[in-house]
PDB file as gemmi writes it, atoms N, CA and C in Angstrom:
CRYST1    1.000    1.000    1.000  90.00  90.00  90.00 P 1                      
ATOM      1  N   UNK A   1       0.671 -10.235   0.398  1.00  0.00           N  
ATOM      2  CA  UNK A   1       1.565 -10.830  -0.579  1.00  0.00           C  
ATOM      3  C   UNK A   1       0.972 -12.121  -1.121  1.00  0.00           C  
ATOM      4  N   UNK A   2       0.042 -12.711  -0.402  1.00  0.00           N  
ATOM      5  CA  UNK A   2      -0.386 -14.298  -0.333  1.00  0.00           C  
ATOM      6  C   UNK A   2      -1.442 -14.052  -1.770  1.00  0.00           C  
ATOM      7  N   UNK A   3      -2.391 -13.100  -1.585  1.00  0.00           N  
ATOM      8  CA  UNK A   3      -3.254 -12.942  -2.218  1.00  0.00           C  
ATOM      9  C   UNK A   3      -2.772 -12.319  -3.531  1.00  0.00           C  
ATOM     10  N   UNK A   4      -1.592 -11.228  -3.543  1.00  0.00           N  
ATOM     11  CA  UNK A   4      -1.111 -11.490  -4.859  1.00  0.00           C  
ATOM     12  C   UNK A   4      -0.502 -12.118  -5.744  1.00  0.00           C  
ATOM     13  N   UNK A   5       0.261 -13.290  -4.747  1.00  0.00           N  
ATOM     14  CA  UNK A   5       0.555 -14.268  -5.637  1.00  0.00           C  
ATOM     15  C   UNK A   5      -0.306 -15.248  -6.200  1.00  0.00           C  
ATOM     16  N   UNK A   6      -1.307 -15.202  -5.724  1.00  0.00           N  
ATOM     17  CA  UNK A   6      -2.499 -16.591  -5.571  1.00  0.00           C  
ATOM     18  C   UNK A   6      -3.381 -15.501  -6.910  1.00  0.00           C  
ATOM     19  N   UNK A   7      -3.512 -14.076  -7.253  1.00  0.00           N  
ATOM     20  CA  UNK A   7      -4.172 -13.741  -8.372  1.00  0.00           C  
ATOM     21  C   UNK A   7      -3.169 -13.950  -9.736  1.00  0.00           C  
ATOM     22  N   UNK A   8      -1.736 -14.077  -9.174  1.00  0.00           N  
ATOM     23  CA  UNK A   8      -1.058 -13.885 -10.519  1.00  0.00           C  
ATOM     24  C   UNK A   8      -1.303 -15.991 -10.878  1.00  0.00           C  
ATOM     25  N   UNK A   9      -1.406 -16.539  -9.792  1.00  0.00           N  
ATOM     26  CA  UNK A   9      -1.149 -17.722 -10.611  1.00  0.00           C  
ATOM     27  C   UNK A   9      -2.676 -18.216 -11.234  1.00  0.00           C  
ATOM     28  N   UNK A  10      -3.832 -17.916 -10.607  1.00  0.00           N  
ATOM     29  CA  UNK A  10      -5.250 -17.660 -11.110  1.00  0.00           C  
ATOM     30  C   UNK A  10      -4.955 -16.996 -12.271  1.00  0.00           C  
ATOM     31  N   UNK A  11      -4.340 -16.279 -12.673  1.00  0.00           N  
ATOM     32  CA  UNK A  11      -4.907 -15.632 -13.907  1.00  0.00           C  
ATOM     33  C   UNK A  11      -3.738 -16.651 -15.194  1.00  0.00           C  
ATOM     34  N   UNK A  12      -2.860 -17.192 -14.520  1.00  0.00           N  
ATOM     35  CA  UNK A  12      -1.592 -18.104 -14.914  1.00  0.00           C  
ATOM     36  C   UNK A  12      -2.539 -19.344 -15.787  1.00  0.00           C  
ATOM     37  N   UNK A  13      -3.314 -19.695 -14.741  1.00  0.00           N  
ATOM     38  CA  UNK A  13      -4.432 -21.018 -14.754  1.00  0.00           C  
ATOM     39  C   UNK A  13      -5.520 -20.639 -16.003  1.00  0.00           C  
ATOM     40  N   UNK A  14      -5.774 -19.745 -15.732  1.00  0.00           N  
ATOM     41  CA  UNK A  14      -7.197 -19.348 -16.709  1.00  0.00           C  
ATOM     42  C   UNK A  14      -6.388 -19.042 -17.996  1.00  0.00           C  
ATOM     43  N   UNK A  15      -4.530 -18.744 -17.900  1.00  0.00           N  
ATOM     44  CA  UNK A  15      -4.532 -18.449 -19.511  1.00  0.00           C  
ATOM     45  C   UNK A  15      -4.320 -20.088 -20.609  1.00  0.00           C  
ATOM     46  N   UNK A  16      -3.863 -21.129 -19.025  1.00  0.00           N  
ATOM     47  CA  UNK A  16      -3.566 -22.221 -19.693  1.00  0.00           C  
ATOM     48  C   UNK A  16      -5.090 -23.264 -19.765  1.00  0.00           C  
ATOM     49  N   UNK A  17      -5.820 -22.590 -19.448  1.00  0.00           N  
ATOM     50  CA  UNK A  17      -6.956 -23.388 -19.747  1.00  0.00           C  
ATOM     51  C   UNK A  17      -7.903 -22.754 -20.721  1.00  0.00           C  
ATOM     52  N   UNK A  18      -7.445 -21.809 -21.437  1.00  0.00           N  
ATOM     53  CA  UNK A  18      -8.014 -21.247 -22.872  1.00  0.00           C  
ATOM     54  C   UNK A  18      -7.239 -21.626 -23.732  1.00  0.00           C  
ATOM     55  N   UNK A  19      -5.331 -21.981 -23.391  1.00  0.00           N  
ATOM     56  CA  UNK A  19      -4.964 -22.622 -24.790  1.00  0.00           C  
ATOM     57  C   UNK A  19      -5.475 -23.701 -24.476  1.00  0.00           C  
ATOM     58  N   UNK A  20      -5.687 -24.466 -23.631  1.00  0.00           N  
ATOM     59  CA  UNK A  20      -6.192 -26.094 -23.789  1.00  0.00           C  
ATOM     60  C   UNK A  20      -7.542 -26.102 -24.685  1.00  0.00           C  
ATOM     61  N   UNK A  21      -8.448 -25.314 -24.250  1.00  0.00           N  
ATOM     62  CA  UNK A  21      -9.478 -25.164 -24.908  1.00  0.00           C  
ATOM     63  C   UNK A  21      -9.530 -24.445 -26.181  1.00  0.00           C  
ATOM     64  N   UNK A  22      -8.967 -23.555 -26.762  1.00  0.00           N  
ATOM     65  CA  UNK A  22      -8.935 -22.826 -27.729  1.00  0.00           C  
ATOM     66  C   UNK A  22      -7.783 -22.860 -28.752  1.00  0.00           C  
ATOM     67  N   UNK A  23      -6.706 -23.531 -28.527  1.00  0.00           N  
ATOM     68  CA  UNK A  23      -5.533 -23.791 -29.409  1.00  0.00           C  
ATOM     69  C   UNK A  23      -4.505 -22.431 -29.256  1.00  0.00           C  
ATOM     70  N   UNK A  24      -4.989 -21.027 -28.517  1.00  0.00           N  
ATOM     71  CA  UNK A  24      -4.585 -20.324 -29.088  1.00  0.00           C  
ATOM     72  C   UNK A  24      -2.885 -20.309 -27.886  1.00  0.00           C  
ATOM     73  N   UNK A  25      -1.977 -19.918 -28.377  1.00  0.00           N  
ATOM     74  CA  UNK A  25      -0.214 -19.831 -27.593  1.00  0.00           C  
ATOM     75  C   UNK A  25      -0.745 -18.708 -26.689  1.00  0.00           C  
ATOM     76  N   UNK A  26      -0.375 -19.162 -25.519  1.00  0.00           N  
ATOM     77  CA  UNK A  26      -0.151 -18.164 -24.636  1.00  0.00           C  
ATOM     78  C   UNK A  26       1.114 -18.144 -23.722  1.00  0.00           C  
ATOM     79  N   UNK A  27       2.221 -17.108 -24.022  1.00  0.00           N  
ATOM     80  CA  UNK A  27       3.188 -16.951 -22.918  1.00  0.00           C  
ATOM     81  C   UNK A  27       2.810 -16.770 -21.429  1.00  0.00           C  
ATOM     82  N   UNK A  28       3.216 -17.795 -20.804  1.00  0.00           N  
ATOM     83  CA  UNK A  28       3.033 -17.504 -19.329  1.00  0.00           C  
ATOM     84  C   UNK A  28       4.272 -17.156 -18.523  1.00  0.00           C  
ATOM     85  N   UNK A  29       4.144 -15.796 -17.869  1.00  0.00           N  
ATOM     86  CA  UNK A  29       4.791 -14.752 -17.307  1.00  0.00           C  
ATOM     87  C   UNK A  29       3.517 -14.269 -16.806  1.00  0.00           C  
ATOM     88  N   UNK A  30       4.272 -13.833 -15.261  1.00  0.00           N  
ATOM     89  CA  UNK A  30       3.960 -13.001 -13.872  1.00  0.00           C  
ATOM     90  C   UNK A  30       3.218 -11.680 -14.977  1.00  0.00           C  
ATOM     91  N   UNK A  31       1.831 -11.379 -14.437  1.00  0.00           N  
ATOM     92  CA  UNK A  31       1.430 -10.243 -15.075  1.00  0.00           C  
ATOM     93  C   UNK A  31       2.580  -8.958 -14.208  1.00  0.00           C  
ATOM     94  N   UNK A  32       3.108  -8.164 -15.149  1.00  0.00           N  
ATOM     95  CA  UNK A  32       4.271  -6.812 -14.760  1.00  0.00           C  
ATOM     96  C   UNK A  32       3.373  -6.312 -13.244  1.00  0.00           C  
ATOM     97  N   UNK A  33       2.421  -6.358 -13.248  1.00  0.00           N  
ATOM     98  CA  UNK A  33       1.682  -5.080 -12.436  1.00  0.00           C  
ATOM     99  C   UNK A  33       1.874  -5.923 -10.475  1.00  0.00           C  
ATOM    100  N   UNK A  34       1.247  -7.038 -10.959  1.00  0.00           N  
ATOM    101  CA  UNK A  34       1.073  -8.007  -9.764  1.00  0.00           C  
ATOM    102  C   UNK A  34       2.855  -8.417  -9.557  1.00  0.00           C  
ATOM    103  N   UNK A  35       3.755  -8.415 -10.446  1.00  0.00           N  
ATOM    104  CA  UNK A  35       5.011  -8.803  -9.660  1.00  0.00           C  
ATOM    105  C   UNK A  35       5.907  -7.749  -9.512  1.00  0.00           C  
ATOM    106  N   UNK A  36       5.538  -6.620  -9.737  1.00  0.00           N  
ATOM    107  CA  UNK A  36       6.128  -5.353  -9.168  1.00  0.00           C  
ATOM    108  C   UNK A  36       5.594  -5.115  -7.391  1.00  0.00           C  
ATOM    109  N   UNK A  37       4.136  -5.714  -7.127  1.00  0.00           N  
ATOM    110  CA  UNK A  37       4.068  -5.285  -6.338  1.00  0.00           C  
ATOM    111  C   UNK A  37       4.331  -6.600  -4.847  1.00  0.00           C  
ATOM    112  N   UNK A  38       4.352  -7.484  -6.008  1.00  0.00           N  
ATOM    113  CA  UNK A  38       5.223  -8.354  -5.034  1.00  0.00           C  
ATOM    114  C   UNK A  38       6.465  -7.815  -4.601  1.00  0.00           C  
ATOM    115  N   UNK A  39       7.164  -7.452  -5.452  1.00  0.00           N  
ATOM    116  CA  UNK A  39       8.288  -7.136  -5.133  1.00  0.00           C  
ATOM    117  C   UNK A  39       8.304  -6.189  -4.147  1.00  0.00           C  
ATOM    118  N   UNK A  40       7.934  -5.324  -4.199  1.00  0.00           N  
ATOM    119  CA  UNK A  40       7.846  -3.591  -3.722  1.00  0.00           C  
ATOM    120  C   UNK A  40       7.104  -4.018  -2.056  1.00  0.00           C  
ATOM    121  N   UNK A  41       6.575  -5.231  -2.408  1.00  0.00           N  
ATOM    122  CA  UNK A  41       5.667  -5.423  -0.785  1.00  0.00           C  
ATOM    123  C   UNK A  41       6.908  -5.725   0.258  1.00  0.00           C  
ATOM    124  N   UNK A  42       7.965  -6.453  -0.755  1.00  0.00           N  
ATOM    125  CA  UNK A  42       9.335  -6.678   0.902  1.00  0.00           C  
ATOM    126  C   UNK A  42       9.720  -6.135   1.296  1.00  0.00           C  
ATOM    127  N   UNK A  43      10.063  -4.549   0.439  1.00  0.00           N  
ATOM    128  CA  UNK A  43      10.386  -3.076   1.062  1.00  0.00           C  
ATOM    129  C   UNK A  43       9.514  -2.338   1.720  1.00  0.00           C  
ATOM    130  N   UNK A  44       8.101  -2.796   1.685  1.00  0.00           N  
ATOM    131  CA  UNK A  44       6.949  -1.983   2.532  1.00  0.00           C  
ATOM    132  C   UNK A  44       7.104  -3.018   3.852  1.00  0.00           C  
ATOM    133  N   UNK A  45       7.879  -3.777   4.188  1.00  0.00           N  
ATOM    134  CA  UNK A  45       7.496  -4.628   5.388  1.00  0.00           C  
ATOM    135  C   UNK A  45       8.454  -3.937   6.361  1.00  0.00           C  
ATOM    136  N   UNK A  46       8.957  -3.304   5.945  1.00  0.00           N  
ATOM    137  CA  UNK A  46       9.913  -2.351   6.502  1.00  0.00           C  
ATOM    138  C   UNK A  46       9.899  -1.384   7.461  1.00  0.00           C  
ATOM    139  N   UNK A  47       8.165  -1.323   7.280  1.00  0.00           N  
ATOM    140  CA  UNK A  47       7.711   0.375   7.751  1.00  0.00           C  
ATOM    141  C   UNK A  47       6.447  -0.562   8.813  1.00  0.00           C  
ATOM    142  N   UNK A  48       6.022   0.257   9.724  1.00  0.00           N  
ATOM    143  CA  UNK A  48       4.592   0.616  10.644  1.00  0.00           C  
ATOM    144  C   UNK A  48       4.034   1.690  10.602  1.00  0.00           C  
ATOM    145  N   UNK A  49       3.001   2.382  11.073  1.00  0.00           N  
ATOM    146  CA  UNK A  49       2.223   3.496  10.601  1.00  0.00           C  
ATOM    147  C   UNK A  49       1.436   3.349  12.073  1.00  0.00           C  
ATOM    148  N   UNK A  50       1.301   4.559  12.749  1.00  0.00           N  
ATOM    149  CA  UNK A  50       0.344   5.047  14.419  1.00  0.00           C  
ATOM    150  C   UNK A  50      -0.052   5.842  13.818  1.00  0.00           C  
ATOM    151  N   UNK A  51      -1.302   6.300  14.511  1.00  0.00           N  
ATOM    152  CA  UNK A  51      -1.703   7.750  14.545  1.00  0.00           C  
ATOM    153  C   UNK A  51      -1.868   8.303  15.778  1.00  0.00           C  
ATOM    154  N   UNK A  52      -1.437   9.368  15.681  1.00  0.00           N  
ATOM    155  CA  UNK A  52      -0.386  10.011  17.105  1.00  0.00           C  
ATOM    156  C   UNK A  52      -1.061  11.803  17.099  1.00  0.00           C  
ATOM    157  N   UNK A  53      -1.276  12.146  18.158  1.00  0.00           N  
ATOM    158  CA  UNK A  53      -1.280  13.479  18.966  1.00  0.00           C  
ATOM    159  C   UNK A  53      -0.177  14.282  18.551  1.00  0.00           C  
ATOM    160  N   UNK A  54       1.174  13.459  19.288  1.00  0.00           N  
ATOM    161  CA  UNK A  54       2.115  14.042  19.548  1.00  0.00           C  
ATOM    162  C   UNK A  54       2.662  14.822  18.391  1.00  0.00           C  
ATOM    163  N   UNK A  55       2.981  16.030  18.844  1.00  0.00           N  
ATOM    164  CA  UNK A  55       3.678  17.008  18.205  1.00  0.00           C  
ATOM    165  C   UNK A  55       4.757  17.001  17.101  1.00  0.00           C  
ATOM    166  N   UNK A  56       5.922  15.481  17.311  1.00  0.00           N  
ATOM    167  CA  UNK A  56       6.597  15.518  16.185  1.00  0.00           C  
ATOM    168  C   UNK A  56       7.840  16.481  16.568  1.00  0.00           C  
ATOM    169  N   UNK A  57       8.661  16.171  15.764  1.00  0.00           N  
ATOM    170  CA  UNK A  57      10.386  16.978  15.802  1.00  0.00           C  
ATOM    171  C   UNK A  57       9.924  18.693  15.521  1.00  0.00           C  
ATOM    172  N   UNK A  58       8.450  19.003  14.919  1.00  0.00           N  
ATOM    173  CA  UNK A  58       8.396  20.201  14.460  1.00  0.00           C  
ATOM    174  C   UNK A  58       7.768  21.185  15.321  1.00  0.00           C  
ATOM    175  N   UNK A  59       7.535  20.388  16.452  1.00  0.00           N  
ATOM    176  CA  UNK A  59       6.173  20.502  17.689  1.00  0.00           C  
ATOM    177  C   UNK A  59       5.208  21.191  16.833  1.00  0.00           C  
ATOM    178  N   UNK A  60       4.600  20.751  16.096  1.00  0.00           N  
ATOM    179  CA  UNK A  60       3.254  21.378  15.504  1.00  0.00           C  
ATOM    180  C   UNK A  60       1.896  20.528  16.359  1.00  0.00           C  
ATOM    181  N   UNK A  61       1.114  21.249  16.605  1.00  0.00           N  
ATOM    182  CA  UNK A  61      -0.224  20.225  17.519  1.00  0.00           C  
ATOM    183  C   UNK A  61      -0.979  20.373  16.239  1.00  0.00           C  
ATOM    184  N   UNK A  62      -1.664  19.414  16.690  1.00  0.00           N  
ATOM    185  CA  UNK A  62      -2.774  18.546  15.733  1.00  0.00           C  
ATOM    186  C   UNK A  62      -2.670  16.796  15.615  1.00  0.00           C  
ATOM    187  N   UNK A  63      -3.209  16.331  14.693  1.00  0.00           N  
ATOM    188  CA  UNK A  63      -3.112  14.836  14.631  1.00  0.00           C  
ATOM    189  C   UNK A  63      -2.436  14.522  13.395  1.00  0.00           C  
ATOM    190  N   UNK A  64      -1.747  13.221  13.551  1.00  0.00           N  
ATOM    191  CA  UNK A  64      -0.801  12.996  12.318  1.00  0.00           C  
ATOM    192  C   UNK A  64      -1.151  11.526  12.109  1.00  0.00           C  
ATOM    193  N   UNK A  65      -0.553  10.791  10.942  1.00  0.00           N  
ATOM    194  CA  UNK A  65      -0.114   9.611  10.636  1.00  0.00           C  
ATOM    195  C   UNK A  65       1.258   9.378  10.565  1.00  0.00           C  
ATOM    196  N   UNK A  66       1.940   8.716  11.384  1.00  0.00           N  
ATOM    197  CA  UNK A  66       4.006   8.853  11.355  1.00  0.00           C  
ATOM    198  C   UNK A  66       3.624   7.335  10.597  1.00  0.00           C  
ATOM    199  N   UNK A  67       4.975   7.713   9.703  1.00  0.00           N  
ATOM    200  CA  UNK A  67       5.843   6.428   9.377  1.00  0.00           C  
ATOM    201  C   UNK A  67       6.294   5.845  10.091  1.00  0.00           C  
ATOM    202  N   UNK A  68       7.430   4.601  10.523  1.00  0.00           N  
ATOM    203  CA  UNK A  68       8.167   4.457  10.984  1.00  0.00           C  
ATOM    204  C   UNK A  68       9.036   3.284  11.055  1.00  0.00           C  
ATOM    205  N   UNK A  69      10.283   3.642  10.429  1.00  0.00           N  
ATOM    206  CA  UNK A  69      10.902   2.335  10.271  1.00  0.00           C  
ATOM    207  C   UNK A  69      10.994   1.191  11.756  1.00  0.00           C  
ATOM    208  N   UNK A  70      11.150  -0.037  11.073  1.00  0.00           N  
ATOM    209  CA  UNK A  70      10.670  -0.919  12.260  1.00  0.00           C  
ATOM    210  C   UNK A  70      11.907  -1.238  13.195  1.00  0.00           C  
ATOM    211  N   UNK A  71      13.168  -1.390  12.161  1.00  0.00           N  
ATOM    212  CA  UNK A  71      14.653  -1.545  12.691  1.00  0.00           C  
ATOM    213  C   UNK A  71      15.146  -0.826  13.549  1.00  0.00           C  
ATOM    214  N   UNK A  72      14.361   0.367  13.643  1.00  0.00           N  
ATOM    215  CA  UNK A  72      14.646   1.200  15.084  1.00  0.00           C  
ATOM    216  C   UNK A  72      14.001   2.197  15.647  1.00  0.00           C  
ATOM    217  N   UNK A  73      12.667   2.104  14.900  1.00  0.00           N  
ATOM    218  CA  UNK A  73      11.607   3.184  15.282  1.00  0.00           C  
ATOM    219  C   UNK A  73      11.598   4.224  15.120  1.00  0.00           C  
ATOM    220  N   UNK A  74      12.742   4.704  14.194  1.00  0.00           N  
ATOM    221  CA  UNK A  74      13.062   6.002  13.515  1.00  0.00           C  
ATOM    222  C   UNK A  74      11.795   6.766  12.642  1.00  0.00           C  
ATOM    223  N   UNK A  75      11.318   7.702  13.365  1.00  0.00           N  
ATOM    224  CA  UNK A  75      10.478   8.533  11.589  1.00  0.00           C  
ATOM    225  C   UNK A  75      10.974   8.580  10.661  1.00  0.00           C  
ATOM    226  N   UNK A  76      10.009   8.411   9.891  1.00  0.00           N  
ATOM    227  CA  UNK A  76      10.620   8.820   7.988  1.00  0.00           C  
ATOM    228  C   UNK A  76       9.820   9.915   7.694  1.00  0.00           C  
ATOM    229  N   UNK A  77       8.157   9.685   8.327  1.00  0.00           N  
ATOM    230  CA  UNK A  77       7.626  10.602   7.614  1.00  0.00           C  
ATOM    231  C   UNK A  77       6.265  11.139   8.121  1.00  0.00           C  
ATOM    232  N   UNK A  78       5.586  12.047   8.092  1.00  0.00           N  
ATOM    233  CA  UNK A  78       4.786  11.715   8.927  1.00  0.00           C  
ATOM    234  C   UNK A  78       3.425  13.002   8.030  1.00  0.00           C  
ATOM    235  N   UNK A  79       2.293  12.810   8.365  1.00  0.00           N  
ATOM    236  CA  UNK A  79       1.320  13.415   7.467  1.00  0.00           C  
ATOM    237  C   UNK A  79      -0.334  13.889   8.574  1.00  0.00           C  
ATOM    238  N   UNK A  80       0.074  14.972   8.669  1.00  0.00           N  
ATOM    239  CA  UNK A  80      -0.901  16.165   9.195  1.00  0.00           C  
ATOM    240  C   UNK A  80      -2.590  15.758   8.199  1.00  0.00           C  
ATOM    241  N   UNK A  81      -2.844  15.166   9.644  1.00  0.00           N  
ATOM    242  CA  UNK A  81      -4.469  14.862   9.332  1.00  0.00           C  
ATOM    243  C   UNK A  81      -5.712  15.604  10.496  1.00  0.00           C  
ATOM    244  N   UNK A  82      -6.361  16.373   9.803  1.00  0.00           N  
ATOM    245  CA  UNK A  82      -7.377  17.444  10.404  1.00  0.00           C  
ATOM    246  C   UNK A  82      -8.191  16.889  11.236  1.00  0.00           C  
ATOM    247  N   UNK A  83      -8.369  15.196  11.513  1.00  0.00           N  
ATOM    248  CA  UNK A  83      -9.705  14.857  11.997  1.00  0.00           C  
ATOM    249  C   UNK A  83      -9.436  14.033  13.073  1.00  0.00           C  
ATOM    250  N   UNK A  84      -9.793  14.042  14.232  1.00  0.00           N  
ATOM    251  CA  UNK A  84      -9.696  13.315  15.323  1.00  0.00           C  
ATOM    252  C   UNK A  84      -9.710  11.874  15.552  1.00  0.00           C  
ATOM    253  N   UNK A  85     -10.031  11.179  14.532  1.00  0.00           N  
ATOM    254  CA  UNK A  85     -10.632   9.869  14.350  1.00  0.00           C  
ATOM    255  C   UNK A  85     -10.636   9.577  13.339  1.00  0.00           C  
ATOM    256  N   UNK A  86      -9.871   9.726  12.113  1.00  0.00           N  
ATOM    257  CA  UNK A  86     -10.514   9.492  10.646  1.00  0.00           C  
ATOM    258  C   UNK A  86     -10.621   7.834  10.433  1.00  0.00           C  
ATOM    259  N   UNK A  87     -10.812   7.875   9.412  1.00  0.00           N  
ATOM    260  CA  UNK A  87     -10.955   6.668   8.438  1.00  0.00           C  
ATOM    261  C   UNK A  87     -10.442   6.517   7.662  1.00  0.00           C  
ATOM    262  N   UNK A  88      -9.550   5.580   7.380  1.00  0.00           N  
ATOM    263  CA  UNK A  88      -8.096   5.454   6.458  1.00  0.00           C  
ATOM    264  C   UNK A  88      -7.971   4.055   6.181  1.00  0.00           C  
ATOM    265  N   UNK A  89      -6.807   3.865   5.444  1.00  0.00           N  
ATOM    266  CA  UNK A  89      -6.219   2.783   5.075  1.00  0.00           C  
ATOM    267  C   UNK A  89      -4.691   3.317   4.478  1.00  0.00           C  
ATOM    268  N   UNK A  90      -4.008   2.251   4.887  1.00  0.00           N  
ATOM    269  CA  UNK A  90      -2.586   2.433   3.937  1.00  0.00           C  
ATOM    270  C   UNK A  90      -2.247   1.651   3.301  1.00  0.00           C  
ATOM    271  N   UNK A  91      -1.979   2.034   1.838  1.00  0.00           N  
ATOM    272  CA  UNK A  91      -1.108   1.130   0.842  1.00  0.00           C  
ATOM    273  C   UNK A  91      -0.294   1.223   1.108  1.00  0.00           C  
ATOM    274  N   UNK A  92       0.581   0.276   1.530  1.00  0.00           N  
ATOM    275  CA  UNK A  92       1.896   0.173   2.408  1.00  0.00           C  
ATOM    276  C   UNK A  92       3.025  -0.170   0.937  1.00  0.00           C  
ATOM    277  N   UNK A  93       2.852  -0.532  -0.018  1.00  0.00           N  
ATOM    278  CA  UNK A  93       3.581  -0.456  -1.117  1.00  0.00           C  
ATOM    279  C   UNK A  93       3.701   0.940  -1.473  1.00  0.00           C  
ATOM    280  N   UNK A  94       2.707   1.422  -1.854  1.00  0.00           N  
ATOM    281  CA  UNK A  94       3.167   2.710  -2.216  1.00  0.00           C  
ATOM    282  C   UNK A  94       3.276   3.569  -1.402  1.00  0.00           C  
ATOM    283  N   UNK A  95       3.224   3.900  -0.179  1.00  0.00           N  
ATOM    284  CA  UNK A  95       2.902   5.015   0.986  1.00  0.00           C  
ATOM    285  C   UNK A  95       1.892   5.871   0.738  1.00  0.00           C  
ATOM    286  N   UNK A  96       0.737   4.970   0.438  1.00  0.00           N  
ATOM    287  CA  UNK A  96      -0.471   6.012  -0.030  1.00  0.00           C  
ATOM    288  C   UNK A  96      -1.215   5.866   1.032  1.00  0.00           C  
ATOM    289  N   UNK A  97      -2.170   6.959   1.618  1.00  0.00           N  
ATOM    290  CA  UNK A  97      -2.672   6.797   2.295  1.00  0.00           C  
ATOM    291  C   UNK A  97      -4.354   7.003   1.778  1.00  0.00           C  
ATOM    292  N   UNK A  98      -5.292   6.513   2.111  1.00  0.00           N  
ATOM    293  CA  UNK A  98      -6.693   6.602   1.027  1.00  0.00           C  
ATOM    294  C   UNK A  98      -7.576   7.096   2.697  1.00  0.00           C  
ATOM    295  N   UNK A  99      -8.058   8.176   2.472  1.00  0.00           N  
ATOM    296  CA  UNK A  99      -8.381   8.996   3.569  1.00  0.00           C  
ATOM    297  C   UNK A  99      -9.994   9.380   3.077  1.00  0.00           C  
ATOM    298  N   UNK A 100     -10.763   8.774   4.115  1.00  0.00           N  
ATOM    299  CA  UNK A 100     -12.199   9.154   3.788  1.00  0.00           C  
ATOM    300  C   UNK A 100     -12.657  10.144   4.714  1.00  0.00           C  
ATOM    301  N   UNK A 101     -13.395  11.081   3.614  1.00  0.00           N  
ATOM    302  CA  UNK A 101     -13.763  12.422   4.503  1.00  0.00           C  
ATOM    303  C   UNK A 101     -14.808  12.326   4.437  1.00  0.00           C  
ATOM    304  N   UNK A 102     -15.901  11.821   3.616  1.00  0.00           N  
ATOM    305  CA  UNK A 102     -17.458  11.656   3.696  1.00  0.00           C  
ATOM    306  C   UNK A 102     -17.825  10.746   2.756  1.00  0.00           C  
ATOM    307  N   UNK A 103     -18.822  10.355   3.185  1.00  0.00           N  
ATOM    308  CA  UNK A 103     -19.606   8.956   2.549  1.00  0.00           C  
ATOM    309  C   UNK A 103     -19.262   9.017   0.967  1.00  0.00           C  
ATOM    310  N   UNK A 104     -19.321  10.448   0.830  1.00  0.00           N  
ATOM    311  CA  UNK A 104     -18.481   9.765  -1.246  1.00  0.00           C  
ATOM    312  C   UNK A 104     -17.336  10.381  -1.463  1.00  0.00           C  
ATOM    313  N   UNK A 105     -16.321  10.706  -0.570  1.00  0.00           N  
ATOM    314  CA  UNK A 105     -15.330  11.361  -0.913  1.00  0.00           C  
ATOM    315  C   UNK A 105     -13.937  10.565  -0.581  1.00  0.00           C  
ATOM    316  N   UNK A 106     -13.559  10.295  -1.259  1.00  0.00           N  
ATOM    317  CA  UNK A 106     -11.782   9.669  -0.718  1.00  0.00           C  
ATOM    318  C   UNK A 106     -10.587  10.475  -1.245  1.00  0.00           C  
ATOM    319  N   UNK A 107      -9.654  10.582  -0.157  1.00  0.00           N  
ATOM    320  CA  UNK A 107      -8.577  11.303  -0.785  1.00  0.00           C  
ATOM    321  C   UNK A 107      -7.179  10.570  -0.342  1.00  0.00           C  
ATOM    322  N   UNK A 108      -6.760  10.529  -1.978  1.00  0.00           N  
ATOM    323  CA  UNK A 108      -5.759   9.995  -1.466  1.00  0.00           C  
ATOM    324  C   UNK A 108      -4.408  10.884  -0.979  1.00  0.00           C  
ATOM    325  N   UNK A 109      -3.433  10.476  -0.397  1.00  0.00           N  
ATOM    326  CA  UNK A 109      -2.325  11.297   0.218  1.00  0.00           C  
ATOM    327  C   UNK A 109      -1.187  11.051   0.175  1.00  0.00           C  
ATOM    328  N   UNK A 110       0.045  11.008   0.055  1.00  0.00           N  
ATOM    329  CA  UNK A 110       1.226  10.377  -0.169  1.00  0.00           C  
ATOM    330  C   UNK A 110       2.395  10.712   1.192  1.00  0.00           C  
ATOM    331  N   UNK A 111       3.001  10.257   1.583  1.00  0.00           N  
ATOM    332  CA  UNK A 111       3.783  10.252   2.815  1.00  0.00           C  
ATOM    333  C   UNK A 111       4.994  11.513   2.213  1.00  0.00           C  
ATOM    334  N   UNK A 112       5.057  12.581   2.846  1.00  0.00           N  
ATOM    335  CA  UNK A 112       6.369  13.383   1.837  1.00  0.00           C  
ATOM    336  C   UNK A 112       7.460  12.447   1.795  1.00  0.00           C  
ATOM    337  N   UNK A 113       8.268  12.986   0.759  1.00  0.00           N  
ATOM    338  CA  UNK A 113       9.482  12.147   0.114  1.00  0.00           C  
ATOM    339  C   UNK A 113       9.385  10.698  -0.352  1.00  0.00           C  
ATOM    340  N   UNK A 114       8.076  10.534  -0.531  1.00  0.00           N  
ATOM    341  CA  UNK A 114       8.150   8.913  -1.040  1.00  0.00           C  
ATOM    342  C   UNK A 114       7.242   9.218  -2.503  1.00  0.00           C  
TER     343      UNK A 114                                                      
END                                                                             
């Protein structure tokens, strides 16, 4: 969150130091993109993410990524991953998950229902 507020006011800075320098009006407002995801980041603080063995409500075996709300450790959601060890990351704003399968391949994945 730190770092997106610190790009929206950097880019805040650089528009008021081109009208200083250049005469030209610039409205200063939160770029839409960076304060959506401010926003959207207080509802992602919501959630944790394991990667787990365990079988799940569906007992299916294999390996997963669970959601899980933090207020009571409830699943929300959970996403069937083929590889014993992968390499991941989560955009915790969006419930994306960016899943690397080989040195040039990324895939991204979405948590069902989100």
């Amino acid at each position: 969150k730190g770092l997106l507020f610190a790009a929206s006011v950097l880019s805040q800075a650089a528009a008021a130091d081109a009208q200083q320098h250049g005469g030209a009006y610039v409205y200063f407002e939160y770029n839409p993109f960076i304060q959506q995801r401010i926003e959207q980041s207080a509802e992602a603080d919501q959630f944790s993410y394991i990667y787990t063995k365990d079988p799940g409500p569906d007992a299916r075996e294999g390996f997963s990524l669970v959601k899980l709300r933090r207020s009571d450790g409830e699943e929300t959601a959970r996403l069937w991953i083929d590889e014993r060890s992968p390499d991941y990351v989560v955009d915790e704003v969006t419930s994306t998950v960016f899943l690397k399968r080989t040195d040039r391949e990324i895939v991204a994945l979405k948590f069902p229902g989100n």
